[in-house]
PQR file with spaces between the fields and no chain letter, atoms N, CA, C, O and H, PARSE charges and radii, in Angstrom:
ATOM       1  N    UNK     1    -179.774   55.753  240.313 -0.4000 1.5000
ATOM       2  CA   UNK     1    -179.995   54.329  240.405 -0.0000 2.0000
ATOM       3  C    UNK     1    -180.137   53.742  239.010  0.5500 1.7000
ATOM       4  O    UNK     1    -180.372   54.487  238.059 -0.5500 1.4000
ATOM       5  N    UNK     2    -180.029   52.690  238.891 -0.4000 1.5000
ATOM       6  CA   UNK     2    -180.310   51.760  237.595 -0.0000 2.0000
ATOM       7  C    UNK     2    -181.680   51.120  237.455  0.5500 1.7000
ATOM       8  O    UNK     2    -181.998   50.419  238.415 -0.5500 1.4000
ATOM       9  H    UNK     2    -179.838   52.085  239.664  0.4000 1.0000
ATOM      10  N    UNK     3    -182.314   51.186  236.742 -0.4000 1.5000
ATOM      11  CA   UNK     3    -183.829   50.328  236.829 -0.0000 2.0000
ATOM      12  C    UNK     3    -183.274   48.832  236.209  0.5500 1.7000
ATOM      13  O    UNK     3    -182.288   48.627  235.500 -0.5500 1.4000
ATOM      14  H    UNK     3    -182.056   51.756  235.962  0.4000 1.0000
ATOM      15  N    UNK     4    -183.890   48.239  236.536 -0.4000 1.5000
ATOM      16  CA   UNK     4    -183.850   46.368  235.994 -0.0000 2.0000
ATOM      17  C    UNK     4    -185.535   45.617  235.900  0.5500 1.7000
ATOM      18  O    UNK     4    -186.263   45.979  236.824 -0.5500 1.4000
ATOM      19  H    UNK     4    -184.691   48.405  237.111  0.4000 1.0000
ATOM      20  N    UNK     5    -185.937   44.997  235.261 -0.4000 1.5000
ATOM      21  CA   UNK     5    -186.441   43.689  235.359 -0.0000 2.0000
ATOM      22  C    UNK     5    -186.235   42.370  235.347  0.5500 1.7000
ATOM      23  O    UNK     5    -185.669   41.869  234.376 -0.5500 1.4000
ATOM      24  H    UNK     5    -185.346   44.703  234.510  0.4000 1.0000
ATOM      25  N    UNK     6    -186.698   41.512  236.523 -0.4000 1.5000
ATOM      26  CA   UNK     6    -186.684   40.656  236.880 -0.0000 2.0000
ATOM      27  C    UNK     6    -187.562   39.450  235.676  0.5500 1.7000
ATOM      28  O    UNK     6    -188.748   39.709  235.473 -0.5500 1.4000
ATOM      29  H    UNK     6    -187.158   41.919  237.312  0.4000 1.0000
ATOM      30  N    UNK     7    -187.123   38.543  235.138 -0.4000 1.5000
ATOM      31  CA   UNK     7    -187.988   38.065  233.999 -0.0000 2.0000
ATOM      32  C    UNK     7    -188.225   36.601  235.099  0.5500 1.7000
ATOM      33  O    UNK     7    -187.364   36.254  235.908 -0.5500 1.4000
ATOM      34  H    UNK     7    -186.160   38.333  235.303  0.4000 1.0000
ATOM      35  N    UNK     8    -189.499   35.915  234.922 -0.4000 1.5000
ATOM      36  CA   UNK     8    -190.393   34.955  236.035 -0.0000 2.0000
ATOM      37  C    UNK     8    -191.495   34.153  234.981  0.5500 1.7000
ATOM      38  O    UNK     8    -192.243   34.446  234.047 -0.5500 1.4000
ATOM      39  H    UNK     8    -190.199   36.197  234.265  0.4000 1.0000
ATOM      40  N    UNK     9    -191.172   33.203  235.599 -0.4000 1.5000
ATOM      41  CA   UNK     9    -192.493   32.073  235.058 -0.0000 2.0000
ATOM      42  C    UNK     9    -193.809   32.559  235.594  0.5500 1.7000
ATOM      43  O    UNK     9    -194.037   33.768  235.603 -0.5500 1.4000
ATOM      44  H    UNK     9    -190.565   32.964  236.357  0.4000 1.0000
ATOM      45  N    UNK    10    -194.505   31.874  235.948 -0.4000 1.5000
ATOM      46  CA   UNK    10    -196.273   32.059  236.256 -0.0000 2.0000
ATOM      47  C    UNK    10    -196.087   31.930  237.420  0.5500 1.7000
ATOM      48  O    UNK    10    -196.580   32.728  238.217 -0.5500 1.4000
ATOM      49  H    UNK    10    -194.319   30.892  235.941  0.4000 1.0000
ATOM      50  N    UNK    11    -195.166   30.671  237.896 -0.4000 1.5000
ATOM      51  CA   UNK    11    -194.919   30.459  239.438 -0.0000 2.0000
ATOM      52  C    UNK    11    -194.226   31.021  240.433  0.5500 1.7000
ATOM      53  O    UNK    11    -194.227   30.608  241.593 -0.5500 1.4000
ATOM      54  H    UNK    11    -194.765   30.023  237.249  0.4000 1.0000
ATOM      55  N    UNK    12    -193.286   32.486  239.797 -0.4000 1.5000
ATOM      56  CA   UNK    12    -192.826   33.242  240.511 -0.0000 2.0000
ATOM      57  C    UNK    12    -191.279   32.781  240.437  0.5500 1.7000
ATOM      58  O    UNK    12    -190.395   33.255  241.150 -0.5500 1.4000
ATOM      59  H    UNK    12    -193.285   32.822  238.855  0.4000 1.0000
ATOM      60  N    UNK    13    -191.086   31.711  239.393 -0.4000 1.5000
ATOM      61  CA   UNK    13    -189.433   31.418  239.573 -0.0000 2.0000
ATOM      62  C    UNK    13    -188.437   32.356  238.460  0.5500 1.7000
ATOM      63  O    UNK    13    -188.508   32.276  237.233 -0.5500 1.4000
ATOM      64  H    UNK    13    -191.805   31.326  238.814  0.4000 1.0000
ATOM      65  N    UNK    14    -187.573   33.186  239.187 -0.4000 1.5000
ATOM      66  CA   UNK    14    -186.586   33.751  237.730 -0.0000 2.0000
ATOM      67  C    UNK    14    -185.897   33.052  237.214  0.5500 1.7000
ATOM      68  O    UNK    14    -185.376   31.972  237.491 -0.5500 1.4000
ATOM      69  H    UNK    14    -187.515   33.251  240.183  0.4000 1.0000
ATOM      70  N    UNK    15    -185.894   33.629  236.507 -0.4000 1.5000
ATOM      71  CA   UNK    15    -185.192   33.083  234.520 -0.0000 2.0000
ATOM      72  C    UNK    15    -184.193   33.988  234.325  0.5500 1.7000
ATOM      73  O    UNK    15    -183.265   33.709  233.565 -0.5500 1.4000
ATOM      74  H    UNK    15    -186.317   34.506  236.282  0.4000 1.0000
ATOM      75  N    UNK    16    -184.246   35.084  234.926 -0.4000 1.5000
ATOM      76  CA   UNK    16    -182.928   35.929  234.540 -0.0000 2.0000
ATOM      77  C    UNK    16    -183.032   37.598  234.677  0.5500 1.7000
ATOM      78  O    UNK    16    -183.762   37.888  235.625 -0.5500 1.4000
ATOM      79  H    UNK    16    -184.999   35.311  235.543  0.4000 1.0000
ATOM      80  N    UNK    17    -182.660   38.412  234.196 -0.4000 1.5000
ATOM      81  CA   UNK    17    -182.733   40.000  234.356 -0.0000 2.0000
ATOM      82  C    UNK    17    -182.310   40.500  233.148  0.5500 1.7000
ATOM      83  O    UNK    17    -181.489   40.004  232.377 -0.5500 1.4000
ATOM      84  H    UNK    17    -182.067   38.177  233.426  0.4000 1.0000
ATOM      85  N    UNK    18    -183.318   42.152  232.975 -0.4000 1.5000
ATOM      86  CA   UNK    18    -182.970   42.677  232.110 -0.0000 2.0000
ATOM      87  C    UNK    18    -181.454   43.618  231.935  0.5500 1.7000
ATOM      88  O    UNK    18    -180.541   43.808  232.738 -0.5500 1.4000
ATOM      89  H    UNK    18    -183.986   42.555  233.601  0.4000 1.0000
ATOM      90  N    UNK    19    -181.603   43.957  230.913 -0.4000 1.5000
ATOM      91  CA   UNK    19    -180.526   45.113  230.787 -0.0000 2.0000
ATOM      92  C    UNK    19    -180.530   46.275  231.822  0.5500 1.7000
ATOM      93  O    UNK    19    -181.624   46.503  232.339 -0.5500 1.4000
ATOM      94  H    UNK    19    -182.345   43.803  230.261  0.4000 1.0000
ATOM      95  N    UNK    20    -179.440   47.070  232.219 -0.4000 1.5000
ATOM      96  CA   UNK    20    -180.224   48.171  233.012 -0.0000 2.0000
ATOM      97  C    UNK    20    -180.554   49.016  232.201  0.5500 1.7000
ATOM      98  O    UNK    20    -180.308   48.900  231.000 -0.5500 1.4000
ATOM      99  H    UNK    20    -178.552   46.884  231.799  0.4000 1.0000
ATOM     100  N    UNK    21    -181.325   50.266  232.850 -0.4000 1.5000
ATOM     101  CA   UNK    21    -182.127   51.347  232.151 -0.0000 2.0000
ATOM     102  C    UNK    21    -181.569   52.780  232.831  0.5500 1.7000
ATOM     103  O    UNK    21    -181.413   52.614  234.040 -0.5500 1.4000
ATOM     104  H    UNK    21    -181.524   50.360  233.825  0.4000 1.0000
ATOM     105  N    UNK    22    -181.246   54.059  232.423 -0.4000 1.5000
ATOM     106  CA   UNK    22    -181.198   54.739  233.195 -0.0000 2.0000
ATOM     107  C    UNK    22    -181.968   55.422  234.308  0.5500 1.7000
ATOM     108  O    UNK    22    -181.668   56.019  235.342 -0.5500 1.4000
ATOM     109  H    UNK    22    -181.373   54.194  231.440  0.4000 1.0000
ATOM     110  N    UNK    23    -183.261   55.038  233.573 -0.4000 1.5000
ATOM     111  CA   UNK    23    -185.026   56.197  234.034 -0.0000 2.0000
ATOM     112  C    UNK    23    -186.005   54.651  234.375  0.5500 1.7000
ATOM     113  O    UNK    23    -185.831   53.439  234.250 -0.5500 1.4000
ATOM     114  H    UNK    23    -183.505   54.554  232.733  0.4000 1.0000
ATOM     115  N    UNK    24    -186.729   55.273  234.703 -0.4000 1.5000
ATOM     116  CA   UNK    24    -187.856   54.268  234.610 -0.0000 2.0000
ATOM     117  C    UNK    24    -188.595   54.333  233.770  0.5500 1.7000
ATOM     118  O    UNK    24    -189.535   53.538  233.760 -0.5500 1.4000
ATOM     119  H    UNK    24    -186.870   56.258  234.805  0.4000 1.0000
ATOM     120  N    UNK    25    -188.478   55.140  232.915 -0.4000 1.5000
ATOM     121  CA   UNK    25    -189.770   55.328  231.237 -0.0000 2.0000
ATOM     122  C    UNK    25    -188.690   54.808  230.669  0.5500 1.7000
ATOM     123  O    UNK    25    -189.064   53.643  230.804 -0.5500 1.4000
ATOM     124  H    UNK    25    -187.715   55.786  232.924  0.4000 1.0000
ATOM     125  N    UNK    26    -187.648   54.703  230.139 -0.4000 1.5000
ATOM     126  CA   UNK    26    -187.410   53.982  229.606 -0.0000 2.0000
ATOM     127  C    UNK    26    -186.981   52.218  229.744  0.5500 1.7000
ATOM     128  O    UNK    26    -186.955   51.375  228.848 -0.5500 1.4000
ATOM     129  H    UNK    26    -187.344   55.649  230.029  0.4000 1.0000
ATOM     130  N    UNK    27    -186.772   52.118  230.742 -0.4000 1.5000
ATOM     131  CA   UNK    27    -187.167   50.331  231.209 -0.0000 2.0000
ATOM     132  C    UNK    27    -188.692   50.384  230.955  0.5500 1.7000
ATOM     133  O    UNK    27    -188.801   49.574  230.035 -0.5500 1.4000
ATOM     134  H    UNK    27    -186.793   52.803  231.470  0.4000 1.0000
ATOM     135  N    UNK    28    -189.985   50.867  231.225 -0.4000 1.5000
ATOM     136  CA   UNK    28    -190.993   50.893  230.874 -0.0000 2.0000
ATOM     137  C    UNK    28    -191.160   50.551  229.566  0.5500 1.7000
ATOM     138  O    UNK    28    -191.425   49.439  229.112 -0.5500 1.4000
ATOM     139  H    UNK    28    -189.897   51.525  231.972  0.4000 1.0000
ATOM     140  N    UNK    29    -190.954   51.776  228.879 -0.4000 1.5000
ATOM     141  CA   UNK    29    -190.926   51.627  227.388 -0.0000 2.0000
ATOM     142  C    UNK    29    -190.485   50.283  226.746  0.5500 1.7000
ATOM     143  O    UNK    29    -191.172   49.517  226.069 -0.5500 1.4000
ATOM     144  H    UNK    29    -190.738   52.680  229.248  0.4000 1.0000
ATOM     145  N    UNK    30    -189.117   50.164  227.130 -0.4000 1.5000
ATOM     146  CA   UNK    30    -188.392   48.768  226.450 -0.0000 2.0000
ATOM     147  C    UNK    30    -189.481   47.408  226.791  0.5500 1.7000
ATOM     148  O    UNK    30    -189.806   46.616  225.906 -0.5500 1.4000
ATOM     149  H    UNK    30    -188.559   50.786  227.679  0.4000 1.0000
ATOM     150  N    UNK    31    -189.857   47.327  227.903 -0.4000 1.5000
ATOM     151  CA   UNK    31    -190.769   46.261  228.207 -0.0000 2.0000
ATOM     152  C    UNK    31    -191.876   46.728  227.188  0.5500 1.7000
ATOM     153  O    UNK    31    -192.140   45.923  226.295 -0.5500 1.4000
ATOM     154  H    UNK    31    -189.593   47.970  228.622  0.4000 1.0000
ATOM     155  N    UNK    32    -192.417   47.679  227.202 -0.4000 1.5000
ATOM     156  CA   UNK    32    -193.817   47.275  226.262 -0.0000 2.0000
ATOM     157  C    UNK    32    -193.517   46.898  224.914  0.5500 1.7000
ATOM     158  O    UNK    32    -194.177   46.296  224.068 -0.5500 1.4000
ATOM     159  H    UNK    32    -192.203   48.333  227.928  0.4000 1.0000
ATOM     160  N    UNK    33    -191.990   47.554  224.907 -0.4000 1.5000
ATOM     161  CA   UNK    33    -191.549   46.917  223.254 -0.0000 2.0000
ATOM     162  C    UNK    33    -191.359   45.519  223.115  0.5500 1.7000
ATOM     163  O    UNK    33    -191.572   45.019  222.011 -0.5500 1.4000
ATOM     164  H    UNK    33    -191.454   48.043  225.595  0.4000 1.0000
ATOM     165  N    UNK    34    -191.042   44.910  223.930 -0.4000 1.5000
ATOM     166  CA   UNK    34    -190.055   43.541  224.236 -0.0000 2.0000
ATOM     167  C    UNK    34    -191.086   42.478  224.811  0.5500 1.7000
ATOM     168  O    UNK    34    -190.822   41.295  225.021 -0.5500 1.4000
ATOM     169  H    UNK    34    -190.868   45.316  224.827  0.4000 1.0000
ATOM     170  N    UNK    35    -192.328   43.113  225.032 -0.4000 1.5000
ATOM     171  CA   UNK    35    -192.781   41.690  225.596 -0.0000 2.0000
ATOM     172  C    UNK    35    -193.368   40.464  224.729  0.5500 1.7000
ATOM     173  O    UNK    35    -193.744   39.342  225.072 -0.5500 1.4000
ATOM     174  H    UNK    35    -192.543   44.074  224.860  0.4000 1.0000
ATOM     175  N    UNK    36    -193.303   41.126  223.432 -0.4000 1.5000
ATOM     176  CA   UNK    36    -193.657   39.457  222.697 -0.0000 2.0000
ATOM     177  C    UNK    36    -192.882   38.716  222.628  0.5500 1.7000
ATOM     178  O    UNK    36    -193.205   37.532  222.720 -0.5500 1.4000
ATOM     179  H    UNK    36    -192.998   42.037  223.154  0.4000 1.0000
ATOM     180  N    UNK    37    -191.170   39.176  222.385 -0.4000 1.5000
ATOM     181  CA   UNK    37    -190.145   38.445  222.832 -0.0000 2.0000
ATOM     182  C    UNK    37    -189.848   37.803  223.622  0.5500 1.7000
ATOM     183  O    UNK    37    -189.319   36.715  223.394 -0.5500 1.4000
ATOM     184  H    UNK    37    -190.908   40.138  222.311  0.4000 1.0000
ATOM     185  N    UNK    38    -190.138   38.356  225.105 -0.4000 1.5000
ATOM     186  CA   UNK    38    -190.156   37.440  226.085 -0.0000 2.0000
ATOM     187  C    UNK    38    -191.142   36.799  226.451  0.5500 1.7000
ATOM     188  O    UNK    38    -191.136   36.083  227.452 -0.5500 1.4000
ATOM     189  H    UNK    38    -190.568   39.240  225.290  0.4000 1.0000
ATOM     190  N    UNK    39    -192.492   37.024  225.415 -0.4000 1.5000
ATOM     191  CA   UNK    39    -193.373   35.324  225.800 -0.0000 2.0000
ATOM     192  C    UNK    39    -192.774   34.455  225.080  0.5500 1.7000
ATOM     193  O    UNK    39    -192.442   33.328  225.446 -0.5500 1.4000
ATOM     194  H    UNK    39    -192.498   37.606  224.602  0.4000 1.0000
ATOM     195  N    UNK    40    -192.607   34.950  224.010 -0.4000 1.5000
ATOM     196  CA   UNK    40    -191.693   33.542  223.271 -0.0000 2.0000
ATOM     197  C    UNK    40    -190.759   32.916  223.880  0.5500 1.7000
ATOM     198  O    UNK    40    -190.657   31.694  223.778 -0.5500 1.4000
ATOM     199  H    UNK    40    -192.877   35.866  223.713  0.4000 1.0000
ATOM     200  N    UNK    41    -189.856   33.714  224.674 -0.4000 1.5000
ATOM     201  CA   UNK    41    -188.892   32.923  225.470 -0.0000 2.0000
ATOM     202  C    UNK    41    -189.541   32.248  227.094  0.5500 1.7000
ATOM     203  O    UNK    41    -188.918   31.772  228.042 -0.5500 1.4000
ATOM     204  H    UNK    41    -189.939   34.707  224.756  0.4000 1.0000
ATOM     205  N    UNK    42    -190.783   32.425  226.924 -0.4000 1.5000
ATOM     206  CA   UNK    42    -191.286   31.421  228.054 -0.0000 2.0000
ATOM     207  C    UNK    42    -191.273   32.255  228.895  0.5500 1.7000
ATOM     208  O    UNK    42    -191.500   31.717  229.979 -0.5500 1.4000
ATOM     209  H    UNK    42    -191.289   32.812  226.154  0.4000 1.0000
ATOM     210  N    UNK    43    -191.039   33.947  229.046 -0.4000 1.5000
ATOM     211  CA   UNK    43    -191.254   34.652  230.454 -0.0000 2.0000
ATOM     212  C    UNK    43    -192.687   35.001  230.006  0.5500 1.7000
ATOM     213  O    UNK    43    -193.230   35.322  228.950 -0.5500 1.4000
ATOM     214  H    UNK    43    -190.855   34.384  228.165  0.4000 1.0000
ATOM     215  N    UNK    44    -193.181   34.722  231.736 -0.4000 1.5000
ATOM     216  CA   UNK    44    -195.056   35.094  231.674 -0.0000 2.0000
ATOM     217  C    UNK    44    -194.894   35.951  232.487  0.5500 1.7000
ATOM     218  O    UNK    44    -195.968   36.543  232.387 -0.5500 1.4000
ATOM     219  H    UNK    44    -192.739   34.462  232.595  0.4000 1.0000
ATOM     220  N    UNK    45    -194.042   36.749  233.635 -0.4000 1.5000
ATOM     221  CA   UNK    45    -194.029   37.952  233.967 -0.0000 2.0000
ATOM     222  C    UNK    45    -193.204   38.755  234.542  0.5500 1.7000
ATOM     223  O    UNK    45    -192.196   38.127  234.864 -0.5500 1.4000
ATOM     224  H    UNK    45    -193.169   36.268  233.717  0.4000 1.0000
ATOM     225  N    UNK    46    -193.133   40.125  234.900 -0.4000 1.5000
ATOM     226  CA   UNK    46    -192.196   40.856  235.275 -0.0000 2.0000
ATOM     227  C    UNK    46    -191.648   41.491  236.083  0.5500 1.7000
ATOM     228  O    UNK    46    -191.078   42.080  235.164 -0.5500 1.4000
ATOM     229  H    UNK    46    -193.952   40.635  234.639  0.4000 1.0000
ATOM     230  N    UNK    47    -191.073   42.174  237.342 -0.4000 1.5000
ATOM     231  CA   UNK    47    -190.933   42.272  238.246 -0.0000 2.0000
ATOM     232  C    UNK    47    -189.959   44.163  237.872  0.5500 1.7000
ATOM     233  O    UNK    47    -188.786   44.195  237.499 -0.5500 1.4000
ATOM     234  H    UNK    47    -191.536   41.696  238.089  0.4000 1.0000
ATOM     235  N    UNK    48    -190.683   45.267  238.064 -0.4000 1.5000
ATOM     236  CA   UNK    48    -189.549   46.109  238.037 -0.0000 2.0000
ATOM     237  C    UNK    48    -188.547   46.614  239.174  0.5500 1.7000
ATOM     238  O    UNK    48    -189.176   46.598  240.232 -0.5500 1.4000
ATOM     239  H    UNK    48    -191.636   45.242  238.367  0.4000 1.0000
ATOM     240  N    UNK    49    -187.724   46.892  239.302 -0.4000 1.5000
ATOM     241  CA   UNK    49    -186.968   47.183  240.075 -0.0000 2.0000
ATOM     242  C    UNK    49    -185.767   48.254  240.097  0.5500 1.7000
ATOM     243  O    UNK    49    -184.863   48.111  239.274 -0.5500 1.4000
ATOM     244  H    UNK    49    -187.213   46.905  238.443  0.4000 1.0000
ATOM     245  N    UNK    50    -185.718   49.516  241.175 -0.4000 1.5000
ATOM     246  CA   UNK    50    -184.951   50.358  241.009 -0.0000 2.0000
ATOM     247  C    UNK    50    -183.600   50.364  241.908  0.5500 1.7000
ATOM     248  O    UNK    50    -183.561   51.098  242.895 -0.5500 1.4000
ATOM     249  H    UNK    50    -186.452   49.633  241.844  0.4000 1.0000
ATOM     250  N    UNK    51    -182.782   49.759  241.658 -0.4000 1.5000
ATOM     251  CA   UNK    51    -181.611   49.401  242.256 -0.0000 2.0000
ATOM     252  C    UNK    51    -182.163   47.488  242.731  0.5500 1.7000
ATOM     253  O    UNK    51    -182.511   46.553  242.010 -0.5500 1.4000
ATOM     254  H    UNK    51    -182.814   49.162  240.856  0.4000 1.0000
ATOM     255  N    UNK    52    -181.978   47.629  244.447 -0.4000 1.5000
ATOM     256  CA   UNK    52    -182.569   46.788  244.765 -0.0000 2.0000
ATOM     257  C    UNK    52    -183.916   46.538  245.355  0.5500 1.7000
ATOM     258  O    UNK    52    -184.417   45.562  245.913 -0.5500 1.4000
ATOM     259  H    UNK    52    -181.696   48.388  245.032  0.4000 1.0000
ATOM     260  N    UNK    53    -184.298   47.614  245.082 -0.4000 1.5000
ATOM     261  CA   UNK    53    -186.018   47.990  245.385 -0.0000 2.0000
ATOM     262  C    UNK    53    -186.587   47.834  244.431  0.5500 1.7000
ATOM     263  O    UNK    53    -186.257   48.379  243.377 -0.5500 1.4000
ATOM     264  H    UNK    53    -183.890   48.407  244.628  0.4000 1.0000
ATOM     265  N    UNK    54    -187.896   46.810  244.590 -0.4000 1.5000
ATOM     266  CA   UNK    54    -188.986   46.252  244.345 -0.0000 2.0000
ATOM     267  C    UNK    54    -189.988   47.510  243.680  0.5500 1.7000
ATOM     268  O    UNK    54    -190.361   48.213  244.619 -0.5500 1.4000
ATOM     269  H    UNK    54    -188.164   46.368  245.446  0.4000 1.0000
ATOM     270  N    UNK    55    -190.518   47.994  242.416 -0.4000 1.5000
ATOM     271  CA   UNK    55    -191.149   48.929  242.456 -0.0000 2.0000
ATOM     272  C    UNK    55    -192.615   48.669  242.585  0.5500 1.7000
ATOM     273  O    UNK    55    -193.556   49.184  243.189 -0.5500 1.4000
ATOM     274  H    UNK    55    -190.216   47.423  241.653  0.4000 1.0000
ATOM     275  N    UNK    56    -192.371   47.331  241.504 -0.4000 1.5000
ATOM     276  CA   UNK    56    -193.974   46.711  241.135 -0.0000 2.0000
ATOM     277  C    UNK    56    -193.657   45.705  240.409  0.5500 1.7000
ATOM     278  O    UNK    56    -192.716   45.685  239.616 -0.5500 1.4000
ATOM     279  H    UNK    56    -191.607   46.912  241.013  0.4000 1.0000
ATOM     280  N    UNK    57    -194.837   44.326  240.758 -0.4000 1.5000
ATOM     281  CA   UNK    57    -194.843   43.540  239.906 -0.0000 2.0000
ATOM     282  C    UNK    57    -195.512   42.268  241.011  0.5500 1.7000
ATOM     283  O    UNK    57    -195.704   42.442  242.214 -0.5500 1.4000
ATOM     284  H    UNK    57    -195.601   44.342  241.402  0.4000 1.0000
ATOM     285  N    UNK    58    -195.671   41.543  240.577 -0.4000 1.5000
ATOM     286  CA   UNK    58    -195.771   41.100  239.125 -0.0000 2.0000
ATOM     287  C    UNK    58    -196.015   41.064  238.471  0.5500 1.7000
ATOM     288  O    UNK    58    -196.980   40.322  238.651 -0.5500 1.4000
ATOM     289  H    UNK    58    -195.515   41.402  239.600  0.4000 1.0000
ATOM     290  N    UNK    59    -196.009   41.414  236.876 -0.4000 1.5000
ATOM     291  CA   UNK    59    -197.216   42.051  235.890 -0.0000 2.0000
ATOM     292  C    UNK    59    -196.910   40.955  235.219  0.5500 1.7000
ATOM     293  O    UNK    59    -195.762   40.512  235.171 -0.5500 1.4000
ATOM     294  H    UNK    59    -195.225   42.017  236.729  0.4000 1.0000
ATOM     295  N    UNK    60    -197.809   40.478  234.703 -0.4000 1.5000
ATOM     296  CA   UNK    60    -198.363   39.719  233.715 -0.0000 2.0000
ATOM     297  C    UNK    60    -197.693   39.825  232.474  0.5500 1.7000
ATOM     298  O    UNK    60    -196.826   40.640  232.788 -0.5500 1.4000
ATOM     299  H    UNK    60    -198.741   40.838  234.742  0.4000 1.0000
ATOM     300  N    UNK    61    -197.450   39.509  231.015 -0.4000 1.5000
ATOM     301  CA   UNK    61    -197.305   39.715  229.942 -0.0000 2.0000
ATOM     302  C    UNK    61    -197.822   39.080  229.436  0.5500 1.7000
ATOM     303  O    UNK    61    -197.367   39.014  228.294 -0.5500 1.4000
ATOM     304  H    UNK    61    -198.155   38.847  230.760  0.4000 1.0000
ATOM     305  N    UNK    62    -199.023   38.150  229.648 -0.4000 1.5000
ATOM     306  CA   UNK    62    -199.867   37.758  229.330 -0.0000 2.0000
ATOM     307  C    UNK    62    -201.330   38.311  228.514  0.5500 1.7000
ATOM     308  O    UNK    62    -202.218   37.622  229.016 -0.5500 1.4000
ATOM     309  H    UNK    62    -199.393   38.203  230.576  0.4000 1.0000
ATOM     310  N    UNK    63    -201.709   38.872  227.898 -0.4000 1.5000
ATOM     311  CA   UNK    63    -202.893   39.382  227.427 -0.0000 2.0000
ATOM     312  C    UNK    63    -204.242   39.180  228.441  0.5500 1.7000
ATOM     313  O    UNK    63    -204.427   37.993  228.174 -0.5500 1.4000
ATOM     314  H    UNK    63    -200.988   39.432  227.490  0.4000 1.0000
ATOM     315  N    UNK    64    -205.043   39.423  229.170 -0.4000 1.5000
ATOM     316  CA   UNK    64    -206.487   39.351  229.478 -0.0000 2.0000
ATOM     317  C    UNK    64    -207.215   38.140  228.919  0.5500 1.7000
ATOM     318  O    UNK    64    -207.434   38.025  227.714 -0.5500 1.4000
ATOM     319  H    UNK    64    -204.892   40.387  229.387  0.4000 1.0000
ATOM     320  N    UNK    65    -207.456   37.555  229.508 -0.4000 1.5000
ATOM     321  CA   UNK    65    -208.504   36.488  228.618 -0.0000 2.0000
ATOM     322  C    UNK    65    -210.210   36.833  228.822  0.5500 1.7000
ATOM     323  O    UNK    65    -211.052   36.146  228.243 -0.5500 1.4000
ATOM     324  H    UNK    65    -207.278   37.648  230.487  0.4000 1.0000
């Protein structure tokens, strides 16, 4: 299968999708690399996904307040 993320506002609307990944550590990985990038581009969270299955999400990329 291909892993993907789903990139989402706060309100649950997409903005678009990632690259695919072969594994899931590495779509993992790339997101923890990539997420200051995509706050800058206005994504507040993430959605992973292995093919068309839902793995987890919505995660935040938001920091804890």
């Amino acid at each position: 299968m291909t892993w993907t993320w789903t990139f989402e506002t706060s309100s649950g609307d997409v903005t678009g999708r990632s690259e695919t990944f072969e594994s899931r550590g590495d779509a993992e990985s790339w997101v923890g690399e990539a997420f200051g990038d995509l706050l800058e581009q206005g994504i507040d969270q993430v959605r992973l996904f292995d093919g068309e299955s839902e793995i987890y999400g919505p995660m935040s990329l938001h920091p804890d307040s």
